[in-house]
N, C-alpha and C positions, 0 to 999 in steps of 0.2 A: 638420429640420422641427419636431422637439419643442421644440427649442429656441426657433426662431422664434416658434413659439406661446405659448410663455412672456416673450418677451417682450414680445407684443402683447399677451397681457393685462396685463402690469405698466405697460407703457404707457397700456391705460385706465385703471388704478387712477391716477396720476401725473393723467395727466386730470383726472379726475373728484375727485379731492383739491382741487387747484386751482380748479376752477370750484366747488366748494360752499364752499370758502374765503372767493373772489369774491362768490358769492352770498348768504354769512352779511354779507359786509363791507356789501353794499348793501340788504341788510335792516335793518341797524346805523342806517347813514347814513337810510336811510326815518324811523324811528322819531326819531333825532335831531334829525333838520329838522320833526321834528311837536313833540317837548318843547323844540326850539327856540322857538318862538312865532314862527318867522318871523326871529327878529334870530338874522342870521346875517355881515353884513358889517361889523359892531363888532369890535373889540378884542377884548371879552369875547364873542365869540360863539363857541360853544365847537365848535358847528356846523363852521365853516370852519375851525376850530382840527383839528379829525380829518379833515377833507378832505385837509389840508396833510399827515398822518398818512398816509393810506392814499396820497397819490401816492410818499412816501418811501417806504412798506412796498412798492408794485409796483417801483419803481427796485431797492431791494434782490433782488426777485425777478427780475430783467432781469439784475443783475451775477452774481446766485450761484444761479440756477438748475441749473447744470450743471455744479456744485462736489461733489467728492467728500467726503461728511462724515468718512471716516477721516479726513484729513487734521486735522480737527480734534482728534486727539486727541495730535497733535505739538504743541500749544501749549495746553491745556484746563487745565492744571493751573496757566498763566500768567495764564488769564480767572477761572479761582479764585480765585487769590491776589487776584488785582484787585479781584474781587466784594468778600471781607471786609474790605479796604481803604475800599472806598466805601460800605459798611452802615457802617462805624466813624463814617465820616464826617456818616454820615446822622446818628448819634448824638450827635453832636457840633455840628453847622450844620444839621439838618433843618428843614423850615420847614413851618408849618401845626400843626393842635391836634393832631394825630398825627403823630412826623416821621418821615416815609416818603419826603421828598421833596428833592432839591437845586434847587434855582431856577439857573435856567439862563435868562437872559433872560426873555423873552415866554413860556414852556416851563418845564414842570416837571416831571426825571428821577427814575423811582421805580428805585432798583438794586433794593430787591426783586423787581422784576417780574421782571428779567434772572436775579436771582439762580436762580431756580422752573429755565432753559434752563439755566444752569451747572453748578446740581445734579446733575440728568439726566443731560450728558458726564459727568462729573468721575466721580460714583458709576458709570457703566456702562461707562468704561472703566476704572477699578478694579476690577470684578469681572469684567469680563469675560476677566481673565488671571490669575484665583485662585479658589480653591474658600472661598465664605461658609458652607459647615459650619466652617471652622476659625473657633474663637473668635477668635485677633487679627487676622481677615480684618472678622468683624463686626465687632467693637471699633473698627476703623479707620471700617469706612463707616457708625459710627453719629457718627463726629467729622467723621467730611465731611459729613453734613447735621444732623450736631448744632451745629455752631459757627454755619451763617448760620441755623439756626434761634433759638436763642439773640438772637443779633443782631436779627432780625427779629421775636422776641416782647416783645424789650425797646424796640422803635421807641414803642408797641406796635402790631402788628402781627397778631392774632391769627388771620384770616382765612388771610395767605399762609403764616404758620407752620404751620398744619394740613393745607394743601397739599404742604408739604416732609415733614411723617410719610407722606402720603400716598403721595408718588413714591419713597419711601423702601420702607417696604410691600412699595410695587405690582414696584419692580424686582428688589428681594431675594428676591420670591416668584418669582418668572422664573428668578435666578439659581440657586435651589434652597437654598433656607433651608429648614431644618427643620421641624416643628411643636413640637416640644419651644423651639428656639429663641424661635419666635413667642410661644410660651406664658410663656417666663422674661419677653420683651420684654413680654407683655405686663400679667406679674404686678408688671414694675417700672414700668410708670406708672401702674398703680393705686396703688402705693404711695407713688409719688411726688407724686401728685393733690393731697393736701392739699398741698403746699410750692408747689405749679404754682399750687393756689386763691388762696395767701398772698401771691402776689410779681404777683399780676395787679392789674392797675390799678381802681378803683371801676368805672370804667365797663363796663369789660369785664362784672366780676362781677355788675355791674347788669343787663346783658345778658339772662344768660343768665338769672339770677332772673326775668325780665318776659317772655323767651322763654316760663317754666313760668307766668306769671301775667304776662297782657298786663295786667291791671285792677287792676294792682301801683301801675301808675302811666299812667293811659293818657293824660293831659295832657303825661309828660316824657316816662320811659325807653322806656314802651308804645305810643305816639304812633307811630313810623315802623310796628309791624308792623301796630298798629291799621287805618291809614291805608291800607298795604298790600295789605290782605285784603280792606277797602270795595272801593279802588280798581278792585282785579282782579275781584270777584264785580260792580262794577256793569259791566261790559261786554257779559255775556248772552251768549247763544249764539253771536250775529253781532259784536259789537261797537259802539261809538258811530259809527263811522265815523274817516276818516283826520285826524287834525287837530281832533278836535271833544272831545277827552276830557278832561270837568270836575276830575276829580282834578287832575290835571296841570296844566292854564291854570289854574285857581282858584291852584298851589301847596298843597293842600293835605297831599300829597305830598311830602317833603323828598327827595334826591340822586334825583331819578327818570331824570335823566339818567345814572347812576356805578350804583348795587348797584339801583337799585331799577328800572331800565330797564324790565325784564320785564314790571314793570306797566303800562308805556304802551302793549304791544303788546298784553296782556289788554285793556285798556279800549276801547281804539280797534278791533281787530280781533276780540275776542270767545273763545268758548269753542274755536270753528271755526281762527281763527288761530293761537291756541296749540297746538290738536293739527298744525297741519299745519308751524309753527315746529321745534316738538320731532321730528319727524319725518325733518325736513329733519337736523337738528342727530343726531338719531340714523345716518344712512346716513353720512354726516360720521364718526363716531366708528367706523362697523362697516368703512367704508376704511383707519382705520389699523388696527385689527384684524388685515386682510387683509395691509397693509404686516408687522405680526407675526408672521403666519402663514408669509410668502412668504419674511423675510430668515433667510438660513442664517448669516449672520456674527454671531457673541456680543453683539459690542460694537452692530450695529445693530437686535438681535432688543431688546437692553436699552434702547436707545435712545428706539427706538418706542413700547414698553412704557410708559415714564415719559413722554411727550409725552401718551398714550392717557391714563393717568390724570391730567396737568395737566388737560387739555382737559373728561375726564370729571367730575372732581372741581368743578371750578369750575360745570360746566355744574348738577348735581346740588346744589351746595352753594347756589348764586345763587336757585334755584327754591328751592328747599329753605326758604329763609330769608323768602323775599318770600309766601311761602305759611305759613308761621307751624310748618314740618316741623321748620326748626334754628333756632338761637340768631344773631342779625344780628352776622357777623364780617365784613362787609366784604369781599367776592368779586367782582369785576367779571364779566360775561359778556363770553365769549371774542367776539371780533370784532361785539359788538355795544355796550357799554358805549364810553360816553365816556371815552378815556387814547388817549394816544400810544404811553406805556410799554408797558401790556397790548397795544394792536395788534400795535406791530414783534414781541415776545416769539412773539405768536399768528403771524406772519407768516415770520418766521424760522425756526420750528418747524416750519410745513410745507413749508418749501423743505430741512430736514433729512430731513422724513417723504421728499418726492420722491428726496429723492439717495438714503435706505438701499434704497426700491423701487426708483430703476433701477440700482443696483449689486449687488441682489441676482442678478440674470440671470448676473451673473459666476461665480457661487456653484455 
């Protein structure tokens, strides 16, 4: 009987992951067809460009729902090796003023995004069959997400690189890293800070300068947060209504579609919409929690762990930024921002979230 009830709850969790998964995706899709302007059956309409996204993401979740994620760590270190392959690559034929991307026909593949789900296995089944108090335990799992971070700051990339310290972190602290360790780790990127300042690109550096002083340059660098912060405080309590937000149609607005999405739901839907967005997106995040809480197996407690902080991180860093909190590194918001890449990644991850929760009952 205790059994059974254990699995009926893990059964609503699995649930209930799924349908707010769904339901962040058509929140996504809502907002998109509003900074759409309507053209949506063009070429360029980027609209029905993530349509075509999300019916691949549910097909994938039709095939591999009822896949066991150990399994994946019989080939994990094969999609590793793959991943720095294809960041190499990116470095080499990447396309656009940041290259972060392979053009792939009509479509364009970010391996960073994939890299963020690679990291995650790769590192959590590494530690999850050694003790990271041994120094050449750490030493190891700081070159398994030191190399695609690396790669990824030099795309540049500076937005997903901060994400990979992140799930780095967030899983080591699980696995039982020390404080002392934490502390060495983290008297060596203080130190290392100026060499990090020196090898970053102007614009980066420009960045964060106009982060600490938007009125540095509010016609160039200060421009997107400037714009930002109008944008999101003119919505009001209620909002402008669906489709009607002047930021947005005017353009006044740069990527509002990609990092700065967040603001089209502030304008349009209001102070009200945002609390009840963030809300959603928080019960969202306290399910994997519960996936953490509930898996007895190492490899899928670390798993979830590092999924909880992609999802959190990004979710945190997106707002963060479009509210004038962090410095504009380029964050998509999970299952709402316009990318293919970021979807499948978001999508993918919680058809992993579901398999650790229903194979935890095994436990």
């Amino acid at each position: 009987m205790k059994q059974k009830l254990k699995y009926l709850r893990n059964s609503i969790i699995e649930k209930d992951i799924f349908f707010l998964s769904y339901f962040l995706i058509f929140i996504g899709l809502i907002i998109l067809f509003s900074a759409s302007k309507g053209v949506i059956l063009t070429k360029e309409g980027f609209f029905i460009k993530q349509i075509i996204w999300v019916i691949l993401g549910i097909f994938l979740v039709r095939i591999f729902r009822n896949s066991d994620y150990r399994n994946l760590e019989k080939s994990i270190y094969f999609f590793y090796l793959l991943t720095i392959i294809l960041l190499f690559i990116v470095l080499l034929k990447g396309e656009g003023r940041a290259s972060r991307w392979i053009g792939l026909g009509w479509f364009y593949f970010q391996p960073s995004e994939f890299a963020k789900l690679v990291i995650i296995l790769t590192l959590s089944s590494y530690l999850s069959r050694r003790d990271v108090k041994r120094f050449s335990v750490l030493f190891t799992s700081l070159l398994i997400v030191g190399i695609p971070f690396f790669l990824v700051f030099k795309q540049p990339n500076l937005g997903t690189a901060i994400v990979f310290i992140l799930i780095f972190i967030g899983i080591t602290y699980i696995a039982g890293i020390t404080r002392k360790q934490l502390i060495v780790l983290y008297l060596t990127a203080v130190f290392l800070s100026p060499l990090i300042w020196a090898i970053m690109k102007d614009y980066q550096r420009e960045r964060i300068l106009t982060f600490l002083n938007p009125m540095r340059d509010p016609l160039g660098k200060g421009y997107n947060l400037l714009q930002s912060k109008i944008t999101i405080g003119s919505g009001g309590f209620i909002g402008k209504g669906f489709m009607k937000g002047t930021q947005t149609k005017l353009a006044f607005l740069p990527e509002y579609h990609t990092d700065f999405i967040f603001c089209v739901l502030a304008e349009e839907f209001g102070f009200l919409g945002v609390i009840i967005f963030v809300l959603i997106y928080y019960y969202f995040l306290s399910k994997i929690l519960e996936i953490i809480y509930i898996s007895k197996d190492s490899f899928g407690k670390l798993v979830a762990t590092g999924i909880f902080v992609m999802f959190a991180g990004h979710f945190l860093i997106n707002l963060g930024m479009t509210l004038g909190i962090f410095p504009i590194v380029g964050i998509p918001l999970p299952f709402i921002s316009y990318g293919g890449s970021s979807l499948l990644v978001s999508i993918l991850s919680v058809i992993v979230l579901s398999s650790i929760e229903k194979h935890s009952t095994l436990f």
